[in-house]
C-alpha positions in Angstrom: 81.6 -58.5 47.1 78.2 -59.7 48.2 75.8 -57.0 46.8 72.0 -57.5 48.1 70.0 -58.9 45.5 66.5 -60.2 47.2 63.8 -59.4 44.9 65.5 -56.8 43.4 65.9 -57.2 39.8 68.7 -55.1 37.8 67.4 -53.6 35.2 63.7 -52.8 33.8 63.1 -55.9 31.5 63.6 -55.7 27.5 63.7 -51.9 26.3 61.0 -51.3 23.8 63.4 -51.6 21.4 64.5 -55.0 21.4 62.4 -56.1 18.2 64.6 -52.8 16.7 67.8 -54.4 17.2 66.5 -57.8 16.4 65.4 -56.7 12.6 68.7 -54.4 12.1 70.8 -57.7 13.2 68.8 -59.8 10.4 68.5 -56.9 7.8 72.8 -57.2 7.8 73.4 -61.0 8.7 70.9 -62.1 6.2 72.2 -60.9 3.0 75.6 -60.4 4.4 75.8 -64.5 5.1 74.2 -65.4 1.6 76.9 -63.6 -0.4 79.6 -64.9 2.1 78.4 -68.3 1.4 78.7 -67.8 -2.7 81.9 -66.0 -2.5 83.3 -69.1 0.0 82.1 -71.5 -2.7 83.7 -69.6 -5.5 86.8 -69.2 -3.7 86.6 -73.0 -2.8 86.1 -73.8 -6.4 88.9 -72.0 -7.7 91.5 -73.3 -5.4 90.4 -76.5 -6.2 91.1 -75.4 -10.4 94.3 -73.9 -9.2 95.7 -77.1 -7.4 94.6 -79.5 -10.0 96.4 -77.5 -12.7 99.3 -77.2 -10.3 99.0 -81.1 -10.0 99.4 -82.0 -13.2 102.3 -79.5 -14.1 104.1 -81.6 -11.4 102.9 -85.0 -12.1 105.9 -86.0 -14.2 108.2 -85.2 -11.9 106.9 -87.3 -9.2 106.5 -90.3 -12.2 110.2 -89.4 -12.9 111.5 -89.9 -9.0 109.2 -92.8 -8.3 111.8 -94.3 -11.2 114.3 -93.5 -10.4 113.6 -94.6 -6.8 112.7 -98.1 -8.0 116.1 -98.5 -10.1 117.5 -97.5 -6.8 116.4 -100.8 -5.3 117.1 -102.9 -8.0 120.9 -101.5 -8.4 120.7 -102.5 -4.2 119.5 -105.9 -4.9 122.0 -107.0 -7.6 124.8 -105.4 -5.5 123.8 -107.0 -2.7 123.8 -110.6 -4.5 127.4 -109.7 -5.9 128.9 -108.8 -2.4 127.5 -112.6 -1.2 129.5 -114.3 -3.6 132.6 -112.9 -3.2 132.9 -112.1 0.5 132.1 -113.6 3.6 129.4 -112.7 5.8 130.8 -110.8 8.6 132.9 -108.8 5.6 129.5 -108.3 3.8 127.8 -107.1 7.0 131.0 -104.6 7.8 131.0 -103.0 4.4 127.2 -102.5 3.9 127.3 -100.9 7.2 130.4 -98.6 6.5 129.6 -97.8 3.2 126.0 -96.5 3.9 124.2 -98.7 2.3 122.4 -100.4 5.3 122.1 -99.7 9.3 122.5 -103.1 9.8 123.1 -106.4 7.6 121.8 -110.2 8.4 123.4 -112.6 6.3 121.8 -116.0 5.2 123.1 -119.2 4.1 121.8 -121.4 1.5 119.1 -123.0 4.0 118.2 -120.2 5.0 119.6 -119.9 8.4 122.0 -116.8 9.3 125.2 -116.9 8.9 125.9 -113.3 10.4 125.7 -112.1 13.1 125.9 -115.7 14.1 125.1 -117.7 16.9 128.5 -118.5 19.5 130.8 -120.9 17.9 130.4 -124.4 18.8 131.9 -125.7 22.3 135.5 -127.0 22.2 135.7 -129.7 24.2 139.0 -130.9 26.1 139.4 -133.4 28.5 142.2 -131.5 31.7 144.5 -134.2 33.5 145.0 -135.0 36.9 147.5 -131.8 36.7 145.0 -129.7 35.6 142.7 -130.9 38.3 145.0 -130.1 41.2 145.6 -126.7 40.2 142.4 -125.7 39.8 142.1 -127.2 43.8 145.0 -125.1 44.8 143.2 -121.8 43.6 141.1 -120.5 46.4 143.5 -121.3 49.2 146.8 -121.1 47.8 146.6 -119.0 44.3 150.3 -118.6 43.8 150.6 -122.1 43.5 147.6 -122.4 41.7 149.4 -120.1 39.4 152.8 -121.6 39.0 150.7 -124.8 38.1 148.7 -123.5 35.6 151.8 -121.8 33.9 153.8 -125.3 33.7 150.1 -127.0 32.3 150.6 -124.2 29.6 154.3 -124.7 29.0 153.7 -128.6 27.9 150.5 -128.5 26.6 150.2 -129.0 22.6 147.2 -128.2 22.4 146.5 -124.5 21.8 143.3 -124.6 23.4 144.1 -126.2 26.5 147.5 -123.8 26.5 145.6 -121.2 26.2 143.2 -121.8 28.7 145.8 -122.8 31.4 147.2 -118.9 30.7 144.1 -117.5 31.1 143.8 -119.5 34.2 147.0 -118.5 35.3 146.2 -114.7 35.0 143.2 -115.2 37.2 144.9 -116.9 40.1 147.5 -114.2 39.6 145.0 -111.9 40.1 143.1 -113.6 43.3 147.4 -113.4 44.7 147.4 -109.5 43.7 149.9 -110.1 41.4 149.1 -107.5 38.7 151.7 -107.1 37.2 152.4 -110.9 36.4 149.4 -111.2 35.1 149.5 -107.8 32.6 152.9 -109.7 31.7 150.9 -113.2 30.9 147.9 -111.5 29.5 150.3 -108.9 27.4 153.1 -111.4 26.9 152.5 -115.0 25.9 148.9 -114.8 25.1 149.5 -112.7 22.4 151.8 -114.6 20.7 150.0 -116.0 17.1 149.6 -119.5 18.0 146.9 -118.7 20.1 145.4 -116.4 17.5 141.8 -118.7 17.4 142.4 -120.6 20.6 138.9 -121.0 22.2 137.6 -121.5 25.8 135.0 -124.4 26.3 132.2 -122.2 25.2 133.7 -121.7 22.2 134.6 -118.1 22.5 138.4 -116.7 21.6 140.4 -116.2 24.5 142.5 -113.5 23.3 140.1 -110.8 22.7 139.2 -111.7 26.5 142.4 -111.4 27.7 142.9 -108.3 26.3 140.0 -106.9 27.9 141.2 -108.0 31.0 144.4 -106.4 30.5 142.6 -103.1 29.4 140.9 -103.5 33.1 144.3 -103.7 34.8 146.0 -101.3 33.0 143.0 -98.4 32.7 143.7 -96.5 35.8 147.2 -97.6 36.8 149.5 -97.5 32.8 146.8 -95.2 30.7 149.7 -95.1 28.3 150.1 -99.3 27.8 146.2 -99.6 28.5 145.8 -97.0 25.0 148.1 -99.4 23.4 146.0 -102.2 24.5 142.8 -100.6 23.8 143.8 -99.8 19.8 144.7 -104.0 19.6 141.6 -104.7 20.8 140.0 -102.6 18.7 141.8 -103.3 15.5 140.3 -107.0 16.2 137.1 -106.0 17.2 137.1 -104.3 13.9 138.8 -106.8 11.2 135.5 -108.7 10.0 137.5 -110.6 7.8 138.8 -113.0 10.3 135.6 -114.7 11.1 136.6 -116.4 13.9 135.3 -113.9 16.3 131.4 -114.6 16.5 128.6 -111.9 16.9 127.8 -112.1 20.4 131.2 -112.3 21.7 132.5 -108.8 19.5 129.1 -107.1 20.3 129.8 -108.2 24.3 133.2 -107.3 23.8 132.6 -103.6 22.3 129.9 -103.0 25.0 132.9 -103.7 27.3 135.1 -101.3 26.0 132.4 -98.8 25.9 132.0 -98.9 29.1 135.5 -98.8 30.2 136.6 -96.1 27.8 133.6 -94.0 26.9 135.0 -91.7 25.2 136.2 -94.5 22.4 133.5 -94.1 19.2 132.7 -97.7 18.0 130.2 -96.4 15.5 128.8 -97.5 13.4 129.6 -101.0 14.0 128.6 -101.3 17.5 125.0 -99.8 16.5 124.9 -102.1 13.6 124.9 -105.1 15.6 122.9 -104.3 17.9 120.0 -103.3 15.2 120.7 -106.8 13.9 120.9 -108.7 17.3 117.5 -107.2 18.1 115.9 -108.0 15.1 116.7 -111.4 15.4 115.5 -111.6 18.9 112.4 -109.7 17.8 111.4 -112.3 14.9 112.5 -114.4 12.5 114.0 -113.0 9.2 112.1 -114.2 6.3 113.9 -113.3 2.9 111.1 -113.0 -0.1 111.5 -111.1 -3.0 113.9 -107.9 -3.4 110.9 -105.1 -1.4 110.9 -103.5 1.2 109.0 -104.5 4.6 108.9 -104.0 7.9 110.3 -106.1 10.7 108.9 -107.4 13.7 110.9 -104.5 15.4 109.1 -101.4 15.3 110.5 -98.2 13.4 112.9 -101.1 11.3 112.5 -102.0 7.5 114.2 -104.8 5.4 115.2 -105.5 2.6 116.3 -108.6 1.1 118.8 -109.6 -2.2 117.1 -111.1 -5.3 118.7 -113.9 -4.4 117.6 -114.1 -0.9 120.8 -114.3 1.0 121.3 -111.2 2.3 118.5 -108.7 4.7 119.6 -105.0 4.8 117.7 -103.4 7.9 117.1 -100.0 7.7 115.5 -97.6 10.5 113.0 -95.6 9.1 114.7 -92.1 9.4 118.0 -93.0 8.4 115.8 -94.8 5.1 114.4 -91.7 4.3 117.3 -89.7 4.3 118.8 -92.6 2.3 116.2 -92.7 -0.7 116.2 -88.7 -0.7 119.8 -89.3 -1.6 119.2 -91.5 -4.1 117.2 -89.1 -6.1 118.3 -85.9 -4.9 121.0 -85.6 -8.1 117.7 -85.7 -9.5 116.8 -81.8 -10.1 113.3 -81.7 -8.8 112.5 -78.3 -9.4 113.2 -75.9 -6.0 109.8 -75.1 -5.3 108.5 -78.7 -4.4 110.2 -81.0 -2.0 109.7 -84.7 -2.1 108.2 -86.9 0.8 108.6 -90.2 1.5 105.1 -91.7 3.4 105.4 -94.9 5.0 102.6 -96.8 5.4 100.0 -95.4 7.9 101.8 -91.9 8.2 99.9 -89.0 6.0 101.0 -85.3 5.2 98.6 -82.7 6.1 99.6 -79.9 3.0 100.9 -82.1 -0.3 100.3 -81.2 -3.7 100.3 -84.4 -5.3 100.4 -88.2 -3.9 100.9 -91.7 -5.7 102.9 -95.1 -4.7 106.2 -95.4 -4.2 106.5 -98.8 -6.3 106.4 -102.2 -6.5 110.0 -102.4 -4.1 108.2 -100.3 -1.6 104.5 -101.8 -0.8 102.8 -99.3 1.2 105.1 -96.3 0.6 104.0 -93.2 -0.8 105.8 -90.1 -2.8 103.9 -87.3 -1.3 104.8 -83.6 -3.3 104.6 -80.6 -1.3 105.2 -76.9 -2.0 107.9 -75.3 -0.1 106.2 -72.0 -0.6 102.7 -72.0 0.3 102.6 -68.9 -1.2 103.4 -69.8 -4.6 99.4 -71.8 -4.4 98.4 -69.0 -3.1 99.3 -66.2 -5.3 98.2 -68.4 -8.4 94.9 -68.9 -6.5 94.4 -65.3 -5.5 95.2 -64.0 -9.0 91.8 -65.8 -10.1 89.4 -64.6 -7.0 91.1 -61.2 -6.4 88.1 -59.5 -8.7 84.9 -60.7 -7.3 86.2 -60.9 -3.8 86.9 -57.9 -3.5 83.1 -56.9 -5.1 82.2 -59.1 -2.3 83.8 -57.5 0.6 83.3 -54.1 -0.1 79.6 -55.0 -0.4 79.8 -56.5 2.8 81.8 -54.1 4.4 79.1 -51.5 4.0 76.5 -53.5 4.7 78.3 -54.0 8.1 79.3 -50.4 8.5 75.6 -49.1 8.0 74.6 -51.9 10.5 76.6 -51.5 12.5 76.2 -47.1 13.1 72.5 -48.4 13.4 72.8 -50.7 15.7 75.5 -48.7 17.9 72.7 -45.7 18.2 70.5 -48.1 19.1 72.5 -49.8 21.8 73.6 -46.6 23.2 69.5 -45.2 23.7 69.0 -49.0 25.3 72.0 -48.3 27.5 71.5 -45.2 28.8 67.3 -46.3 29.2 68.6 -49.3 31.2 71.3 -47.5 33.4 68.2 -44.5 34.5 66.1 -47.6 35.4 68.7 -49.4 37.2 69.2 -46.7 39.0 66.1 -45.5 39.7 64.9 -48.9 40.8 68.2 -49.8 43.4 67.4 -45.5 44.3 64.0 -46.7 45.3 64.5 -50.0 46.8 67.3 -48.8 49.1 66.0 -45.6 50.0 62.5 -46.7 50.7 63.9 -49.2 53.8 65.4 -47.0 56.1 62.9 -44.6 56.1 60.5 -46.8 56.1 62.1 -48.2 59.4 62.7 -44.1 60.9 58.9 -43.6 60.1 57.9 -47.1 62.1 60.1 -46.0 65.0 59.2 -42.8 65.3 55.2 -43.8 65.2 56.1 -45.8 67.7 57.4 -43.2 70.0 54.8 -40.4 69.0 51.8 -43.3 70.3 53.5 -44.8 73.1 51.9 -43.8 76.6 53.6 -42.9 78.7 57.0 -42.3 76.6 59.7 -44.7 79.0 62.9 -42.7 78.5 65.1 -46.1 78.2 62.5 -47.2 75.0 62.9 -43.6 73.7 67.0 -43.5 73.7 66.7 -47.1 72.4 64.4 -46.0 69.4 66.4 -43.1 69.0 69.5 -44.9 68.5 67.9 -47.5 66.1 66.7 -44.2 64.4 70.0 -42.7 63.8 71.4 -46.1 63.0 68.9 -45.8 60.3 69.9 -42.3 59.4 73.5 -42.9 59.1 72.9 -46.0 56.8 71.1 -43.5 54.8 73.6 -41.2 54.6 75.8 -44.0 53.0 73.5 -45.2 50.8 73.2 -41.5 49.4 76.9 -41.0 49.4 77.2 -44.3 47.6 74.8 -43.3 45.0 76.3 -39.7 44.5 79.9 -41.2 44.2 78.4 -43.3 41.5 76.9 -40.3 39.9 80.1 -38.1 40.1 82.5 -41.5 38.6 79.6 -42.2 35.6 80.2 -38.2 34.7 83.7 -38.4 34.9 82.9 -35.3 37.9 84.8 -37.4 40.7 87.7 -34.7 41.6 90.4 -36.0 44.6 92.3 -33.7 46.9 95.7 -35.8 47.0 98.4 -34.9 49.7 101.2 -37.4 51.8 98.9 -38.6 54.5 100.1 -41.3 57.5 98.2 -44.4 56.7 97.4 -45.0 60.4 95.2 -41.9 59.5 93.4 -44.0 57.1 93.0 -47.1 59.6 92.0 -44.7 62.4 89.5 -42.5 60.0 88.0 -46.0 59.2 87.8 -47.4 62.7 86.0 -44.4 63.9 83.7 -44.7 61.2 82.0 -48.1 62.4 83.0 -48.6 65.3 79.9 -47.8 67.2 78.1 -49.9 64.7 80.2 -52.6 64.7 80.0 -52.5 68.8 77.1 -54.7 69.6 76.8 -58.5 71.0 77.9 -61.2 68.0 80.2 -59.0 66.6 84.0 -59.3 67.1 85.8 -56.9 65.5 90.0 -56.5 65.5 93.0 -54.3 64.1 96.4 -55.1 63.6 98.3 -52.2 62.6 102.4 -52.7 62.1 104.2 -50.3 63.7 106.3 -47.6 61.8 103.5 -47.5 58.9 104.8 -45.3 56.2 103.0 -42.3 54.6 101.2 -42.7 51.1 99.3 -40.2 49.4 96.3 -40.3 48.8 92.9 -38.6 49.1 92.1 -39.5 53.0 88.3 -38.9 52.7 88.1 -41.0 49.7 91.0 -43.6 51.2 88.2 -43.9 54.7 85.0 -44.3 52.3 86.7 -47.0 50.4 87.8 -49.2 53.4 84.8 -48.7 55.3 83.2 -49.9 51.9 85.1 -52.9 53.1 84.3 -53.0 56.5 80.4 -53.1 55.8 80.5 -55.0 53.1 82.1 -58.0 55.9 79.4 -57.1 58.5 76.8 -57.2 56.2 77.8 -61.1 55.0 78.7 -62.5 57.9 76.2 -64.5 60.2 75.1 -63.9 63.5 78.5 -64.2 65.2 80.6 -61.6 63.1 84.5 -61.7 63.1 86.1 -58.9 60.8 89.8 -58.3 61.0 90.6 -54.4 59.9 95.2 -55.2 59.4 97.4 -52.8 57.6 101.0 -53.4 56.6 103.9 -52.4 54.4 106.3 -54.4 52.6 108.5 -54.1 49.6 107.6 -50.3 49.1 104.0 -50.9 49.1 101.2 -50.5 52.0 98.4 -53.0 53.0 94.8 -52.7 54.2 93.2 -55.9 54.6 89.6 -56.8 55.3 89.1 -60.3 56.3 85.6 -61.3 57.6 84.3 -65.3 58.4 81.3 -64.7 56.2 79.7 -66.8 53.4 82.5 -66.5 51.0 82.4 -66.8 47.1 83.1 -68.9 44.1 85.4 -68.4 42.1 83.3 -67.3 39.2 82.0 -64.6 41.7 85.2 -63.3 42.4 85.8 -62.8 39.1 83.0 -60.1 38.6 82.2 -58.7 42.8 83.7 -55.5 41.3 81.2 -54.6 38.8 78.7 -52.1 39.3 75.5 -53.6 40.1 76.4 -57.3 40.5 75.1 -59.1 43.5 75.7 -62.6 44.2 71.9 -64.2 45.4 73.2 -65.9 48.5 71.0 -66.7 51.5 71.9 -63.3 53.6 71.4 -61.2 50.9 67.6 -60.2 51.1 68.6 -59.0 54.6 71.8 -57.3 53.7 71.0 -54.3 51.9 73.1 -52.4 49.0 72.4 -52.5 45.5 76.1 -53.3 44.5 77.7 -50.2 44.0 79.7 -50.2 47.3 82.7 -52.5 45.6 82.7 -50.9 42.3 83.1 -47.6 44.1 86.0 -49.4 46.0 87.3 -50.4 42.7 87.5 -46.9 41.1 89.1 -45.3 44.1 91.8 -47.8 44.4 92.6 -47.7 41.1 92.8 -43.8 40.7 95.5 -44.3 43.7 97.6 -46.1 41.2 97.0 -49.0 43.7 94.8 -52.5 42.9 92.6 -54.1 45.4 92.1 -58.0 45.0 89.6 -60.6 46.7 90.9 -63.9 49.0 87.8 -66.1 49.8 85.9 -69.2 49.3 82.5 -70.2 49.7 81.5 -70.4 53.1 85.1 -69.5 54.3 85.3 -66.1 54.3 86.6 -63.3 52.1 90.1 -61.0 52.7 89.8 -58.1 50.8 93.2 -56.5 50.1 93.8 -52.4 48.9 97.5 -52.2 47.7 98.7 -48.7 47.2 102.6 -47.4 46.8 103.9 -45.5 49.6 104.6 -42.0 49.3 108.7 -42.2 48.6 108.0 -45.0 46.2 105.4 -42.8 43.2 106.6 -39.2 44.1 105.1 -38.0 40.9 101.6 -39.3 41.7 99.8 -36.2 42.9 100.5 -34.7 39.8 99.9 -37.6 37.3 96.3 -38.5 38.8 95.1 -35.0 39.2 95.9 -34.5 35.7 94.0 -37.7 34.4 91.3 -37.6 36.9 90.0 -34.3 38.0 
């Protein structure tokens, strides 16, 4: 983890050899870039030859569809002028939209105001009697007389407005008595009868539809058999655009009705249509120019107006692609191009060839793109192959000799820098504690008279001393043995409360001194694993100093081991300084040391983790790091337990011995 790094620097500076490697790098990049940069010009230059001629062999093709395309709309335009003169609007609108031709269809007049999808029909006004007036009194308190009332108003009115309405009131004071079935009877009965076919309500909307979609409310969940009877009425006159009585916003309300009662019940694409044309309406006015196409002031909608100006077909923008690649598709572009149509604004990364789509679509482009990339490709490579392939091989050996070079030189500057690492952190570490023992023991050998308390007190620092060199040698011959591939391991099943005990006794006398807290949690029933035990101890009391040597003056390390899930535990947490997350990402590499404010008094040179690292992982096992700057570190060893890898003394002494 937290490797001492003090003055210490890793490494002996730049190897002699550095102006070496510097020449071989620009004796192959040189020369090696300057014919790269030729043979990418060439290459550039000769796709560039390739797509022109490519370009041109297509050019008449895209001439021939952006014809066709513009007869298209003119053939559109005149058919759309034909259809105004000899049907009405709401007819026009229903068989643009269920012939294709058009999402949506706004129909003008001669003025220029629109016809369809029309604006409610005018109020019809009628003037109720005194009758009509005491009925309507009767209705909240006493609805069955309201009703009877209302049904006599109806029986001698001859007016079929005012009839009509008197039913309809009838039916809702039927409804307030919870009557339903008289009023299903009024509402399927007499108000269906063909005198009432265009009878109004004040507002001017038709009454029957209404009633019918009241009866369809009444009927849904107690008759579904009369309410599907019902529903195909209403939806026969929803549908019949030739009776023009029924106005926009009263058949698109009435279709949103049944759609929610029944939504099973497809009223495309009339229902979509008139809501495309409602909203474009509400969006903006329509202004009718000259036979092109434009966009509305709803988003993602274009129109498209008659020569004459009286009808606007909206389109949405997919659904007009997909209906101008029909109009040319009987075309026979040839099958390795495919035609795109660019509205304005929108580009196409890979085309071959782009122009206008014509005068009817301002803005539009014909875009002409291979469907095989290839095709460019192997036209293109048929012209480079030669001299790119001079070119490569020339650099290819320039890189191979380069790179031989280079790798003999980088493996004389590795192994120089490893002996002087080595030899410096050998020196550094060694030189302190003896350094110390000689101090102590000068100390001792000129102190008169020689207090036995001071001398068992210098002793004890003394073999303090000693045993921290014997670690620091063990460290440095474990490195030794894993850089020569030398390290051999004695594997057998072994009780991994061996391990925690083996490591316990191993600092515990060190870790026993004022400021320093140490505890073990150890779950009962461990299981076995196997493992090398010496190497196992070494490795966790890696651990163990590596937490007292990072944490401050008032030391809490936690030594815990557990099993779960066929794997066993040992965790090392400490209340140190913690680490970055950077750090953590490199604390097992040999030599690093993170340059933190405890480390010029913490010792190491930063083998101890890397050691940890190579055990762990010869135990088929993985060891991870938990910690944040100035929080702490858990470090957790993760091995199989014994029943779980039985084949593991085998397999590791194999690979590792």
């Amino acid at each position: 983890m937290k490797a001492n790094s003090g003055k210490l620097t890793i490494g002996a500076g730049r190897p002699n050899g550095s102006w070496l490697m510097l020449l071989l790098l620009l004796a192959a990049l040189v020369p090696s870039v300057c014919l790269l940069w030729f043979m990418n010009q060439a290459v550039h230059n000769e796709r560039l030859a390739v797509r022109q001629k490519l370009a041109d062999a297509y050019r008449a093709n895209l001439s021939f569809a952006q014809n066709q395309l513009e007869a298209y709309w003119r053939q559109t335009a005149g058919a759309l002028d034909t259809d105004a003169e000899r049907l009405s609007p709401p007819a026009l609108f229903a068989k643009q939209v269920r012939a294709g031709m058009a999402d949506a269809v706004i129909c003008l007049d001669s003025t220029g105001n629109v016809a369809y999808p029309s604006p409610a029909l005018a109020p019809r006004l009628a003037t109720p009697d005194i009758a009509w007036v005491l009925a309507e009194g009767l209705e909240s308190n006493k609805p069955t007389e309201a009703a009877a009332g209302f049904a006599r108003l109806a029986g001698q009115a001859t007016n079929a407005d005012l009839a009509a309405r008197a039913l309809q009131a009838q039916v809702r004071c039927l409804v307030k008595a919870k009557q339903t079935e008289a009023a299903i009877a009024v509402l399927t009965g007499p108000l269906e009868e063909e005198r009432y076919r265009h009878a109004a309500d004040a507002q001017g909307r038709l009454l029957v539809p209404n009633a019918e979609l009241m009866a369809l409310e009444l009927l849904r969940d107690s008759a579904p058999d009369r309410a599907r009877a019902t529903l195909e009425l209403l939806k026969k006159r929803l549908l019949d655009y030739d009776d023009s009585a029924l106005s926009a916003p009263q058949r698109r309300f009435l279709m949103h009705e049944v759609q929610r009662l029944f939504p099973d019940e497809k009223l495309s694409p009339m229902l979509a249509a008139e809501d495309l044309a409602a909203r474009c309406l509400e969006a903006g006015p329509i202004h009718a120019g000259e036979p092109a196409l434009r966009p509305t002031a709803l988003s993602g909608v274009w129109q498209f107006a008659s020569a004459r100006g009286r009808v606007v077909s909206l389109f949405q923008t997919e659904a007009l692609v997909e209906r101008m690649r029909a109009a040319i598709a009987s075309q026979l572009l040839p099958a390795d191009v495919s035609l795109t149509f660019l509205p304005p604004g929108k580009e196409l990364e890979r085309s071959l060839l782009i122009q206008p789509a014509g005068a009817s679509l301002p803005g539009w482009r014909l875009a002409l793109a291979l469907n095989d990339q290839r095709l460019f490709d192997t036209a293109a490579e048929q012209r480079i192959a030669s001299y790119v392939w001079i070119g490569v091989l020339v650099v290819a050996m320039v890189i191979v000799l380069a790179a031989l070079a280079l790798r003999l030189v980088r493996r004389q500057m590795a192994l120089t820098q490893l002996r002087n690492d080595l030899v410096a952190n050998v020196t550094h570490e060694l030189k302190t504690p003896l350094a110390s023992m000689r101090l102590l023991v000068d100390t001792l050998l000129n102190s008169q008279p020689l207090h036995e308390q001071t001398a068992r007190e210098y002793l004890q620092l003394i073999a303090q001393e000693n045993l921290r060199l014997s670690r620091l040698i063990d460290n440095f011959l474990s490195f030794s043995r894993m850089e020569r591939n030398k390290y051999a391991f004695g594997f057998k099943e072994v009780p991994a409360t061996d391990i925690v005990e083996g490591a316990i006794t191993a600092v515990r006398e060190r870790f026993n001194v004022p400021g320093c807290q140490f505890e073990t949690h150890i779950a009962p029933d461990l299981p076995s694993v196997v493992v090398d035990a010496d190497a196992l101890v070494t490795a966790v009391v890696n651990l163990l100093d590596n937490a007292y040597k990072y944490s401050g003056e008032e030391k809490h390390i936690t030594l815990s081991a557990t099993a779960e899930n066929g794997s066993v535990f040992f965790a090392v947490k400490d209340n140190g300084i913690g680490l970055s997350p950077r750090d953590t990402k490199r604390i097992f590499k040999r030599f690093f040391q993170v340059d933190q404010r405890l480390s010029r008094s913490g010792g190491g040179c930063g083998l101890g983790l890397s050691i940890v690292k190579f055990i762990v992982t010869a135990h088929q096992g993985n060891v991870r790091v938990e910690s944040q700057p100035g929080r702490g570190s858990t470090f957790t060893i993760t091995l199989p337990r014994a029943e779980a890898h039985p084949g593991l003394e085998a397999k590791a002494a194999s690979s590792l011995s």
